[in-house]
C-alpha positions as CSV (number, residue, x, y, z in Angstrom):
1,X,27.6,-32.3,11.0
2,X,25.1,-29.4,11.0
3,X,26.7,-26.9,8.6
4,X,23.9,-23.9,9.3
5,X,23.3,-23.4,5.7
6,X,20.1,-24.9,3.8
7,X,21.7,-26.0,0.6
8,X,24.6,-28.1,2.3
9,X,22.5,-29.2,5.2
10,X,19.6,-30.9,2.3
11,X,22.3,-32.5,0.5
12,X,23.0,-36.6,0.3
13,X,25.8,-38.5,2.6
14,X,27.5,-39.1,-0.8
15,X,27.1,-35.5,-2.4
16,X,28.7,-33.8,1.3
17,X,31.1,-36.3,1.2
18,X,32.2,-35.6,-2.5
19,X,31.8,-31.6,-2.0
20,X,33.9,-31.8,1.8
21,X,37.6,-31.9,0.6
22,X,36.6,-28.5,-1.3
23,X,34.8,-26.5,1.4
24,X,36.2,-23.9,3.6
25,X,34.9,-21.3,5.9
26,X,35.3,-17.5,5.6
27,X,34.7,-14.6,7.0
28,X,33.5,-11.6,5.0
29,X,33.0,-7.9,5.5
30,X,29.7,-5.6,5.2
31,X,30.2,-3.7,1.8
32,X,32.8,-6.0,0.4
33,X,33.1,-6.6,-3.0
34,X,32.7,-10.7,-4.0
35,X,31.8,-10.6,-7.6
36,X,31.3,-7.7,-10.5
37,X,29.4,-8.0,-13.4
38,X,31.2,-9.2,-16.2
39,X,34.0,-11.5,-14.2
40,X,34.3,-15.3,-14.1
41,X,32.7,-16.5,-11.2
42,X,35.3,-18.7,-9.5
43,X,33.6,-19.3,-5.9
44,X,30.9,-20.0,-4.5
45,X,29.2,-18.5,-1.0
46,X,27.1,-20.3,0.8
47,X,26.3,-18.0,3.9
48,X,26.1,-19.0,7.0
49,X,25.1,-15.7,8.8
50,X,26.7,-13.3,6.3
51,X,23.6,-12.1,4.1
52,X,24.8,-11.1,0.2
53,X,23.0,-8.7,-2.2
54,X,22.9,-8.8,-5.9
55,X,22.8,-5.9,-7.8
56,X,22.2,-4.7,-11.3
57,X,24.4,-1.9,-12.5
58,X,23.1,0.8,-15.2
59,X,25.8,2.1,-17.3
60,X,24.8,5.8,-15.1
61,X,26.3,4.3,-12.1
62,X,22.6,3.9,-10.4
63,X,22.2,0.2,-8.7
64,X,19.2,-1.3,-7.2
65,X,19.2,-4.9,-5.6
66,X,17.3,-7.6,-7.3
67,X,18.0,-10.0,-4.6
68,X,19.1,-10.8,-1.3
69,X,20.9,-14.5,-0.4
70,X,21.3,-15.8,3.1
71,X,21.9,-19.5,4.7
72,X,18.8,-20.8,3.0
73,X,20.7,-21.2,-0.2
74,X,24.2,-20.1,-2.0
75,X,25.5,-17.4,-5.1
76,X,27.6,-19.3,-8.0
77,X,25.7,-22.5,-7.8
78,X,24.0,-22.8,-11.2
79,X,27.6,-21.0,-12.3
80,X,29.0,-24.5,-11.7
81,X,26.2,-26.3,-14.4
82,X,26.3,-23.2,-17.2
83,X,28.5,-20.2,-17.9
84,X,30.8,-19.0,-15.1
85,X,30.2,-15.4,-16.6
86,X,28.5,-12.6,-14.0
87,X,25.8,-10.3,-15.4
88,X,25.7,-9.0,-12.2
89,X,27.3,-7.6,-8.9
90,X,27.6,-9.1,-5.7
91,X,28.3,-7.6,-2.7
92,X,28.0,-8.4,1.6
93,X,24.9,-6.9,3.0
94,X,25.7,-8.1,6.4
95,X,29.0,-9.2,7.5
96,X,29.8,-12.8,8.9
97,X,30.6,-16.2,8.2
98,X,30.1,-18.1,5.0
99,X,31.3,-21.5,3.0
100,X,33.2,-21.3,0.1
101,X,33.8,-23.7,-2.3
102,X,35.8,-23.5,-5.9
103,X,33.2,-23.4,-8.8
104,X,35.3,-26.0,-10.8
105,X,34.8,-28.3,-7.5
106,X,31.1,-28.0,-7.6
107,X,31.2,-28.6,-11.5
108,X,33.1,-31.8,-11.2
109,X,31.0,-33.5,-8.3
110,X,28.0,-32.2,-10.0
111,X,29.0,-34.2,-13.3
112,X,29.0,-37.5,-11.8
113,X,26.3,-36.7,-9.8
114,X,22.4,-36.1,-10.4
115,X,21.0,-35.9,-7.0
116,X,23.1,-32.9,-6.7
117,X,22.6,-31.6,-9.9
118,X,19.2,-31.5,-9.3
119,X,19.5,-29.8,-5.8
120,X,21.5,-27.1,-7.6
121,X,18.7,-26.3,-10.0
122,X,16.0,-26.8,-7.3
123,X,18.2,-24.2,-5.3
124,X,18.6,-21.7,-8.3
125,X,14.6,-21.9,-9.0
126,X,14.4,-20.8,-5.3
127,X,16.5,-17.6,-5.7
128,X,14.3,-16.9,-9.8
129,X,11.1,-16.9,-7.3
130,X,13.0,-14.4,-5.2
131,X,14.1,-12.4,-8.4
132,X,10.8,-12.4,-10.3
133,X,8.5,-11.1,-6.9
134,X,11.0,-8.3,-6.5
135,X,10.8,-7.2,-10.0
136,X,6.7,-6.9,-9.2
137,X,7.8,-5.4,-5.8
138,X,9.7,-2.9,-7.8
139,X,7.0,-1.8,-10.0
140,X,3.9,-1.8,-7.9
141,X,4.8,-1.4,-4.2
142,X,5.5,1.8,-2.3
143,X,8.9,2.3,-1.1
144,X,7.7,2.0,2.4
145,X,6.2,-2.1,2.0
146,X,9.3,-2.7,0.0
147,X,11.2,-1.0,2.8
148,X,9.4,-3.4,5.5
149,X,9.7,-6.4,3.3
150,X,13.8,-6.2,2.9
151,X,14.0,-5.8,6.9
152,X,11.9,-9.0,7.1
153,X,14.1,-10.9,4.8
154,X,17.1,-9.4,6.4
155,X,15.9,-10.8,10.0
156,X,14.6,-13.9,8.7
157,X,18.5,-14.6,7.3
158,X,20.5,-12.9,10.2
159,X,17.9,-14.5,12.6
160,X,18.4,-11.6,14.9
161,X,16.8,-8.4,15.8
162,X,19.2,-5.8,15.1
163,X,20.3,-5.8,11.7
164,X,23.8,-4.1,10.9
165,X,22.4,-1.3,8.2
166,X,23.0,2.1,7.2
167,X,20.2,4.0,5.3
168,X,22.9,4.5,2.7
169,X,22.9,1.1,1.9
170,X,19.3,0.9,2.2
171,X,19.0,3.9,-0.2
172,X,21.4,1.8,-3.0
173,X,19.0,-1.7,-2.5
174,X,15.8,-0.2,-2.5
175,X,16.8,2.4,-5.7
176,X,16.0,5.6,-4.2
177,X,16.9,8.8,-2.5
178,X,18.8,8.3,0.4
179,X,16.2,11.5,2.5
180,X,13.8,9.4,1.2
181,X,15.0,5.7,3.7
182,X,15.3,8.5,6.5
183,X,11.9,9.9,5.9
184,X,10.3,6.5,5.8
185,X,12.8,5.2,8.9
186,X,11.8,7.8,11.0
187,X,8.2,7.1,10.5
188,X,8.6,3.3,11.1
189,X,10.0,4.6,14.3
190,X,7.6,6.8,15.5
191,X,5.4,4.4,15.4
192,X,7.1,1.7,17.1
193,X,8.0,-1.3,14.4
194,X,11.6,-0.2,14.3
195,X,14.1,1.9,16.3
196,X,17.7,3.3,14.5
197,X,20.4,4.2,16.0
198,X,23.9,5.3,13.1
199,X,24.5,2.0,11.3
200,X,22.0,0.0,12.8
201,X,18.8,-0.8,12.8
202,X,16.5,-2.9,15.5
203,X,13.1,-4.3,14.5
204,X,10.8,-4.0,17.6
205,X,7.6,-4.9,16.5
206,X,8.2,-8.1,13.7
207,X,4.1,-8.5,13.5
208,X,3.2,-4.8,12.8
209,X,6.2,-5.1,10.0
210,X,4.4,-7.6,8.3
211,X,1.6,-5.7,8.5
212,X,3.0,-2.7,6.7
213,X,4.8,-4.9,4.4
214,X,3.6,-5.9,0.7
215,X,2.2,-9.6,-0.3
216,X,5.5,-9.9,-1.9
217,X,7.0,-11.0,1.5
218,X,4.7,-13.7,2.3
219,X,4.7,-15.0,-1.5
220,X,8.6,-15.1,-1.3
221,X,8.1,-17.3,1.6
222,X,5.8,-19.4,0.8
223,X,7.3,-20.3,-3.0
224,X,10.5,-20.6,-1.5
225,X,9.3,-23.6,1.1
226,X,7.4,-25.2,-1.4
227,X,10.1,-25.8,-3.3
228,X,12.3,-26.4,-0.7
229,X,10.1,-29.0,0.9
230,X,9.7,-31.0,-2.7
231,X,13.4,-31.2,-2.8
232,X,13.5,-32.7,0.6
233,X,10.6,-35.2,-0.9
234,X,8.5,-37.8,1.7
């Protein structure tokens, strides 16, 4: 059984097999609320086309995203080896379909099992590369390549052109001004690489995108295989 999402789809006969009984299919909502910082993380997602942002919260109210999870890997994994405790919030980007499974589930299986334990932390290391390039993105990146280097990431995980986004939303991940998403949308769309219409937006011209975009895309992508390709192993 194909289950369209990385870190189930890598895992052994025996590790699925252990982790089935637990597993159940959801559906959830752009916007919704999964996790807040400072709850006990009792599930975990593991998306299948839904795409989930994690978000730090200052104490003025202000957010900014420091990273995006899609089918390549899960949220509340390395919960299940440490502290169920959230530092952070954790939200639906895109609405759709995802696998659930209780964190307590994934802590017992992962107990009496090191293969998976080891997949875990593989996976975990995946979403830290993700983490750590964004906080460089952040810092030294115009809003404009960070803009184009979220709608490649979104694509990649929704693995579809038109991506369900409002520049609200945009605005709140990126950490700025919502005039200044439309400002930078409409120039993405005079020029061709994108087209918006309320709520969503379609991504015309994927090459020119990477163009405008920062290294940070590419580096995600490339660290992220890497690993991901050692875990599969010969």
């Amino acid at each position: 059984m194909a289950w369209d999402n990385h870190f189930l789809d890598s895992l052994s006969p025996a590790d699925i097999a252990a982790l089935r009984p637990h597993l159940s299919e959801v559906t959830v909502e752009r916007n919704q609320l999964l996790d807040e910082a400072g709850d006990a993380i009792t599930k975990a997602y593991l998306p299948i086309d839904a795409v989930l942002s994690v978000v730090m919260v200052m104490r003025s109210g202000a957010q900014v995203e420091s990273r995006t999870i899609g089918r390549e890997s899960g949220y509340g994994l390395l919960h299940a080896l440490g502290s169920p405790l959230s530092y952070e919030r954790m939200l639906v980007q895109v609405g759709g379909r995802a696998w659930t499974i209780p964190v307590e589930a994934l802590r017992a299986a992962a107990l009496g099992s090191p293969t998976l334990t080891q997949t875990i932390v593989q996976h975990a290391q995946a979403t830290i590369i993700q983490s750590a390039q964004s906080t460089a993105c952040n810092s030294l990146h115009s809003t404009e390549q960070r803009l184009c280097r979220w709608l490649l990431l979104t694509q990649d995980r929704v693995g579809s052109n038109l991506l369900p986004l409002t520049q609200e939303h945009l605005s709140i991940m990126l950490g700025v001004q919502r005039t200044t998403v439309t400002a930078i949308a409409s120039h993405l769309q005079e020029r061709g690489l994108i087209s918006y219409v309320r709520g969503k937006i379609s991504v015309r011209d994927r090459a020119a995108l990477e163009r405008c975009s920062c290294e940070c895309y590419e580096a995600v992508q490339r660290g992220v295989e890497a690993l991901l390709e050692r875990q599969a192993g010969p």
